[in-house]
N, C-alpha and C positions, 0 to 999 in steps of 0.2 A: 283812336285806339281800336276801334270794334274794324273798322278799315283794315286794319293791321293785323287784326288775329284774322278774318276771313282769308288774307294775303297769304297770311301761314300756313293755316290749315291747307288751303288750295296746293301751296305748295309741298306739304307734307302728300298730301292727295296724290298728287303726279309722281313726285319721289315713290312713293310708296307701289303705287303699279308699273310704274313704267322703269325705274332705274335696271340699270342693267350692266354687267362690270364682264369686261374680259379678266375670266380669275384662270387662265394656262398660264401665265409665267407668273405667278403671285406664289411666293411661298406662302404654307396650308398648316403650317405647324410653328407655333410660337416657340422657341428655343429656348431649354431652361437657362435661367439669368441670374442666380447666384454664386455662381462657381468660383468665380476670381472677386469676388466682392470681400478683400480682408481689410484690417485696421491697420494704422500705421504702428509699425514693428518694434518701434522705441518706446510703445508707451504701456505703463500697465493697465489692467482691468479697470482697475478705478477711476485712473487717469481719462481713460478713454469715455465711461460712463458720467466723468463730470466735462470733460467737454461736450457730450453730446448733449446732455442736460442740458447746459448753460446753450447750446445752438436751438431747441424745441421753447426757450425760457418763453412761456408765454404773457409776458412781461414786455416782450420786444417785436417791432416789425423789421425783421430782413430788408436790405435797399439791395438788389440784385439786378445787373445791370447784361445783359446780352448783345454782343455785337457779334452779326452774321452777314457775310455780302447777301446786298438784297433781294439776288438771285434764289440766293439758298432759301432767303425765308419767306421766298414764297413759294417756293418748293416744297417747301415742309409744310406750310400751312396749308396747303391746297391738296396734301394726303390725305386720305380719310377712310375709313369702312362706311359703309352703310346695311340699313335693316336687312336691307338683298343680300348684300356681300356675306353676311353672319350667317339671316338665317332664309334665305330663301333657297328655294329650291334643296336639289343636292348640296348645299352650301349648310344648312340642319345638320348634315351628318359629316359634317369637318372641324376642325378641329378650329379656333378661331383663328381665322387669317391673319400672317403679319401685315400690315399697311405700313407701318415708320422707317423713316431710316435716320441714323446721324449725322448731324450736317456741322462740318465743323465751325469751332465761332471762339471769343472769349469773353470770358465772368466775369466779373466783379461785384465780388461777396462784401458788402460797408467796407468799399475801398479799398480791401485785397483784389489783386487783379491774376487770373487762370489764364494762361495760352495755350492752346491746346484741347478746348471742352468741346467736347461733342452735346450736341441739344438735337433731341427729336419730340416732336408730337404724343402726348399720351391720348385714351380713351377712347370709348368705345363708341358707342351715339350720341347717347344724349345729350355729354361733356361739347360735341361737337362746335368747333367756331374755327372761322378764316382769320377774324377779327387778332384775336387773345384767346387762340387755342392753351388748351392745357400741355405742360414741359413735362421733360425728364432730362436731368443732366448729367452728366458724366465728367466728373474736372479731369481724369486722366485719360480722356478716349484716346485723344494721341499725344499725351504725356503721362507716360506711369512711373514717371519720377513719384519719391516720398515727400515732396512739394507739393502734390497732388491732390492736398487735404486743408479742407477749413472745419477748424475746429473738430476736425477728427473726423470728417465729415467728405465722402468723395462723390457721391450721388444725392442728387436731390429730383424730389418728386414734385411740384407746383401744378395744385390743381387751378381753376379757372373759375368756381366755383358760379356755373353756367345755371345750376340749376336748385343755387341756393341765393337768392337775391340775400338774406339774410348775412348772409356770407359767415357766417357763426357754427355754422349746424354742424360744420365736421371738428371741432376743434373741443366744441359743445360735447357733442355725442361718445366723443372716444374720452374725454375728461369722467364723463360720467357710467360707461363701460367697466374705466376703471377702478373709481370707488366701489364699484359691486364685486371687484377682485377678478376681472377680465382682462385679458393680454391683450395691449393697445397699440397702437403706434402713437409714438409721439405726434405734436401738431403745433404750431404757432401760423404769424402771417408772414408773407413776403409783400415789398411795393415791386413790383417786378418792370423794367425799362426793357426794349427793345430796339436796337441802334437810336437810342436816345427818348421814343416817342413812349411817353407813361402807359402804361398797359391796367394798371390799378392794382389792388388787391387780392393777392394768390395768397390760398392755404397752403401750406408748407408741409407737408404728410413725411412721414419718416417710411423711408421703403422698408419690403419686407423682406428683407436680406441675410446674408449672413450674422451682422452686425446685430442687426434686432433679435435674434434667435440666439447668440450667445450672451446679448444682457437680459432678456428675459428668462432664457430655460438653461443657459449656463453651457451650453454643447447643438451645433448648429451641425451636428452629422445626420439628424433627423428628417423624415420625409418631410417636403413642403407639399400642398395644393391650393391651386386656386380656379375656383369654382365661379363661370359664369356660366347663368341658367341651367345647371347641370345637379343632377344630384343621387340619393345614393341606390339607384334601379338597375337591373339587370335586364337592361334595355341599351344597344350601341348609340340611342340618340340622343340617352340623357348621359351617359359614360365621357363622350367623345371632348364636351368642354369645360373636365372635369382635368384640368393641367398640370402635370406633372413638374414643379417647378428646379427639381436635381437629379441631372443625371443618372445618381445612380437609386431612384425611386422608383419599385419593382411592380408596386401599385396592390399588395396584398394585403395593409390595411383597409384601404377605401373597398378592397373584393371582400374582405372580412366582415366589412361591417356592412357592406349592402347582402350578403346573404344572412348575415345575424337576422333582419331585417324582415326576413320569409318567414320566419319560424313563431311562433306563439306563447303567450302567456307568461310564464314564469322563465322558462327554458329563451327566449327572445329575451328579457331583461338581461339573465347571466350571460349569455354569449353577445348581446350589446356591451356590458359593462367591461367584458374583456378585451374592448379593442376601444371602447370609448372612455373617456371621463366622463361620469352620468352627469354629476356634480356640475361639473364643469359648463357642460353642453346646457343642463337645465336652465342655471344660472345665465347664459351668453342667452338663451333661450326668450326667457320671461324679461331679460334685459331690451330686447329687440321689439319685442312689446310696449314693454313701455317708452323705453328712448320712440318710438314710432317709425323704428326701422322698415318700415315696408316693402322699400325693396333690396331685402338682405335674405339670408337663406331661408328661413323660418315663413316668410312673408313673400318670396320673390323666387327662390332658388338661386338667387345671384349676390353677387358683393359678398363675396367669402370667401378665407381661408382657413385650413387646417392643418398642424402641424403634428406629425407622430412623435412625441416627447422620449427621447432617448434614454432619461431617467428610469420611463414607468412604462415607454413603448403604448402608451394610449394616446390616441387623438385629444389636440384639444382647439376651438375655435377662437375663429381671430374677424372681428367687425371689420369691413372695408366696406369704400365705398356711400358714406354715412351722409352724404351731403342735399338727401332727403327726409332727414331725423326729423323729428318734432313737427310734424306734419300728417293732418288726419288725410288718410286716401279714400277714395270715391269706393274701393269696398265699403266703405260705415254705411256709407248713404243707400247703397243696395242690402245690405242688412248684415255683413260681416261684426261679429264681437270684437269689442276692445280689447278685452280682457285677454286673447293670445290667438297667434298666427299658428295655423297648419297650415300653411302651402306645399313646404319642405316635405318630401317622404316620411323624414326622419321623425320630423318630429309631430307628424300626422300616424306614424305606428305609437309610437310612445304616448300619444293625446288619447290612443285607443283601449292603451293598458289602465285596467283599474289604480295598478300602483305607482306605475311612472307617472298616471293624469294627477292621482294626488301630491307626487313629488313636485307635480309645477305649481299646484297653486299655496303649496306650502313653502315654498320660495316664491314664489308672488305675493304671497304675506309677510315672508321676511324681508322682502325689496321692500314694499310698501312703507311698513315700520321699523327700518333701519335704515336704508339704502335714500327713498323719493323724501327729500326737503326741499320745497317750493321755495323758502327762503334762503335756501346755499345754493341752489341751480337758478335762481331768478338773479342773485350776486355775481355768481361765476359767467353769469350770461352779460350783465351789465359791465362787469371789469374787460370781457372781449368788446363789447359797444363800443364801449370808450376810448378802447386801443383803435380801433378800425376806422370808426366811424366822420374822424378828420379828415380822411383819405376818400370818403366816399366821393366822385365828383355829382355836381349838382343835378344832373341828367336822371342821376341812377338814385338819386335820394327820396326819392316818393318810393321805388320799390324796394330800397333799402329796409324803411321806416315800415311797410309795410308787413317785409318780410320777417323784421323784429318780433313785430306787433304779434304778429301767427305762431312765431316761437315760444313767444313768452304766454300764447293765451293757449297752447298743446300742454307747455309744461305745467300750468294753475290746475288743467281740467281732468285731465289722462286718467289722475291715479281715486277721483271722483268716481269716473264711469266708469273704470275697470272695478269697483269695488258695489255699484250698483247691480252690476251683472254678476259678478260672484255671490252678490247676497242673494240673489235669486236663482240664481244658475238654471236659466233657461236653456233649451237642447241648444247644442251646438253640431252643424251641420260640419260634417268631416270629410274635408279634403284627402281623396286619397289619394291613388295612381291616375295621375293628370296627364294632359298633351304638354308636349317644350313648344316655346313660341315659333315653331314653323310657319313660312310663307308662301304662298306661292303664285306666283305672277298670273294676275288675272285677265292683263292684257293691256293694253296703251292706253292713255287717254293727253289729249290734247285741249290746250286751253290759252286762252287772252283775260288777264289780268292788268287793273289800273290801279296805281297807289301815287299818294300824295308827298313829297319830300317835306320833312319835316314834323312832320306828326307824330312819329316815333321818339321819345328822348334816347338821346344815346350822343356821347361825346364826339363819335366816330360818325363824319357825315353821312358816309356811305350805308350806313343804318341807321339812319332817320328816314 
């Protein structure tokens, strides 16, 4: 194993300085993606809301089955971004690059079978695999027949859950988002096949579309964004991967609220409050805390959306991305608080205000004692074990077990040492206006590497 990580690292090493990507003919601009995304036209609100229910039931593992000529999938799977491509160089100040494309294929949903689906590669880095890359599918790419729908259901998002051996954490994370009264996407699992060969257990994410903006906020005419490494500065380099997800999104709330953002005192609370949910945001806030969302806005500047509610025309946040939840990061060990993230601008000005600081720990006391039961999150965690864990193969079962094991001992511990440190409330050192994760090539480096075949578990020879 130590074999294998120095393998890695070395190769992350080389990747890291020397990758290099002709980006002239790569489109620069991710194109917004909810415009045609509606529901099928026979059915009512309700109707709709109990099949999609009954498709997230996390009661159940999806059997989703992909046939693609072999051509294509390996086509698809040998796309990819890289650190460079995002953020190196002049590549910082673009917009994040498209890498995917659709490659057509057909589904089968537990024995419904799709002609016609489009399937392309999701994610960004770190999701990254050849192997059992993470999907996104499309049942009507070229059939938009009203046929085009399971369970009410025409897209699907299968992550790969690359970087949660647990495999729980995103299903975990938004279950418990939501009992603090946070907009979530649905979640359950898939076993996911690919021209026949088991690919294992994919999380099944509800996209963030049309469909999930009119069962949560009742009217999907409102701004979308989604936010990687981006956030809310009057700076082109933090603006730029800040993504407009509709067309006709004009971008003067997110200008709204990054100027609110300059301003001071009492005068910055009111002209926050009027383009934000305080409420809201505080609440997603101290959530992200404690779930141990680290790399989500609050913690990362990443894994985030926000939608301007047509209702009330205020922002409110939406967790993505959650599949390093319940996990302490190597900030603690260097001396970071448990008790709440400033990374985010946002909420590094509001951690500044006397009365917004005490708004969060006054909802970090109501999370506490109303919200964190070690005993309904240590259940809810065992009832996903259970469901999943038949499916685990034998390879992956030590870092499975493992990966548990670190879940369940974040969830015992968290709301302990968040409440040691609020008893004492030692200084907390304040994140302000920070650098974005810019790179910039420092020059080649060449290398000879030896590894052993087999010393790796993994089902897949080719990664052993």
């Amino acid at each position: 194993m130590k074999h294998y990580k120095a393998f890695c690292l070395l190769l992350l090493v080389i990747c890291f300085f020397s990758c290099s990507e002709n980006t002239e003919n790569q489109e620069t601009t991710m194109m917004p993606d909810i415009q045609e995304d509606e529901d099928p036209s026979n059915l009512s609100k309700q109707e709709r809301d109990a099949l999609h229910d009954d498709f997230f039931d996390l009661d159940r593992i999806h059997i989703i089955e992909v046939e693609m000529s072999e051509e294509d999938w390996d086509e698809m799977r040998y796309q990819r971004r890289t650190t460079i491509s995002v953020f190196g160089g002049e590549n910082c100040y673009l917009p994040v690059p498209h890498a995917y494309d659709y490659f057509p294929g057909n589904v089968t949903i537990n024995g419904e079978r799709f002609e016609g689906a489009g399937i392309r590669k999701k994610g960004l880095v770190g999701s990254f695999s050849l192997v059992r890359p993470s999907l996104k599918i499309r049942l009507d790419r070229w059939d938009d027949s009203d046929q085009s729908y399971y369970s009410g259901v025409k897209r699907l998002t299968l992550n790969n859950n690359k970087q949660d051996p647990a495999v729980i954490r995103q299903c975990l994370s938004y279950w418990y988002f939501k009992k603090a009264g946070i907009t979530v996407p649905r979640c359950n699992f898939a076993q996911v096949f690919v021209n026949g060969v088991d690919k294992g257990i994919f999380t099944n994410v509800e996209p963030i579309k049309k469909p999930f903006l009119r069962h949560n906020f009742g009217d999907d005419s409102g701004d979308l964004y989604e936010g990687t490494f981006a956030d809310f500065i009057d700076d082109p380099i933090w603006q730029v991967k800040m993504e407009k997800k509709n067309d006709e999104n004009d971008g003067s709330h997110y200008r709204k609220l990054t100027s609110a953002l300059e301003l001071n005192g009492k005068e910055m609370v009111q002209k926050v409050s009027e383009v934000l949910n305080l409420d809201n945001f505080i609440t997603f806030w101290a959530m992200e805390t404690l779930a141990g969302h680290w790399d989500g806005y609050t913690g990362n500047t990443n894994n985030f959306l926000f939608y301007v509610n047509p209702e009330d025309s205020l922002i409110y946040f939406i967790p993505w991305g959650t599949d390093g939840t319940f996990t302490p990061h190597r900030w603690h060990s260097l001396g970071a608080p448990w008790r709440v993230y400033t990374n985010g601008h946002l909420a590094s000005i509001l951690y500044q205000n006397a009365d917004t600081r005490k708004m969060y720990y006054d909802k970090m006391n109501y999370l506490l004692e109303n919200i964190y039961n070690p005993k309904e999150l240590n259940n809810m965690a065992e009832k996903m074990i259970s469901l999943v864990s038949p499916h685990i193969g034998s390879h992956d079962r030590e870092f499975f077990e493992d990966g548990i094991k670190d879940v369940l001992d974040f969830a015992e511990k968290i709301a302990e040492k968040i409440e040691i440190e609020m008893a004492t409330m030692t200084p907390h050192p304040i994140h302000g206006y920070h650098n974005p994760p810019c790179k910039e090539e420092a020059g080649f480096i060449r290398g000879r590497v030896t590894t052993k075949m087999g010393t790796f578990p993994s089902d897949n020879p080719f990664e052993t």
